[in-house]
N, C-alpha and C positions, 0 to 999 in steps of 0.2 A: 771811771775817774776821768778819762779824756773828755767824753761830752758835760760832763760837769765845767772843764777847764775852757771849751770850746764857748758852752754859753756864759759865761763869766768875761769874757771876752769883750771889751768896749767896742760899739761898732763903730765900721769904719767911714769917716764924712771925707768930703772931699775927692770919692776915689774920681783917678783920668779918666776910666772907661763910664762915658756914659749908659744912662739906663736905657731901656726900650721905648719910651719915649720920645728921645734925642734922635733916635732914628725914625728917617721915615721910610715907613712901611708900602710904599707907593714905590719906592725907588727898590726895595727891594723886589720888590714884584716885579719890575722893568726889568733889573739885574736877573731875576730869575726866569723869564722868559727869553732875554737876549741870550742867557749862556744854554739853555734847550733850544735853542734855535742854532750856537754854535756848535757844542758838543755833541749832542744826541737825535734833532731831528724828528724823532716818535715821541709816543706816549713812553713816558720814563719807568720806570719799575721803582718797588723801593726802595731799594740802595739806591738808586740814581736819583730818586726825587730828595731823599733824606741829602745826600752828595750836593745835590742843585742849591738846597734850601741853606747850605753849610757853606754853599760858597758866597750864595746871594745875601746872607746876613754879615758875613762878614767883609764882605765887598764894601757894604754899606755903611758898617761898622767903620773899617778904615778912613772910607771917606769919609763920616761925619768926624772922627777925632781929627782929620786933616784939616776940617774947615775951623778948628776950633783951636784959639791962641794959647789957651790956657793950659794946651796938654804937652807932656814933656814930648819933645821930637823922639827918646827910644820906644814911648809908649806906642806912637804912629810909625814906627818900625817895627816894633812886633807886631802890630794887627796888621799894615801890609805884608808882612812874610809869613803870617798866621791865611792870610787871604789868597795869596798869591800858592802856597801848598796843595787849598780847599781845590784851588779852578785846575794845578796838577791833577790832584789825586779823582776830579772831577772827569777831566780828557783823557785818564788811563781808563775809565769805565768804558769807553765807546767802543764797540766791537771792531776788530782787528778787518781791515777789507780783502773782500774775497780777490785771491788772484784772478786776473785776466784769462782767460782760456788762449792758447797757443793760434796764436793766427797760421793762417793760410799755407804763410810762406814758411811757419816754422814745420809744419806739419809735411810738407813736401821735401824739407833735407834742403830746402837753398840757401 
């Protein structure tokens, strides 16, 4: 009974969020190499490239509704704090660094 009510559904025209289109795919690729070059540094695993790829689309995403007049300002409020999450939950991936080994001086008690 629901996907009967689902498809009966008028679709929807006009919506804010451009389609994949509207984005270019060139900038995302930039986005997604500039944040592997900040966050991660190596070859990425998969949760880090799915991560990488979630941030750079939506990086992109934001900015294209940013450039575009027609969309309501809370819509470019969501996709930056939608985006802004992706590049968090992006720099919580990166492994923890190893401590410093005790110098010299801590090693002798001075």
């Amino acid at each position: 009974m629901l996907q009967s009510s689902i498809h009966s559904l008028p679709p929807v025209h006009g919506s804010p969020i451009p389609d994949a289109t509207v984005i270019n795919v060139e900038r995302v690729r930039l986005l997604r190499r500039a944040f592997l070059r900040k966050y991660l540094r190596r070859r990425p695993t998969r949760i880090e490239a799915l991560a990488l790829d979630r941030a750079a689309w939506l990086s992109a995403l934001a900015e294209a509704l940013r450039s575009d007049p027609a969309v309501h300002p809370d819509t470019v409020t969501r996709a930056d704090g939608a985006a802004s999450r992706a590049r968090v939950a992006l720099s919580k991936l990166r492994p923890p660094k190893e401590p410093l080994p005790p110098s010299l001086q801590e090693l002798m008690g001075a």
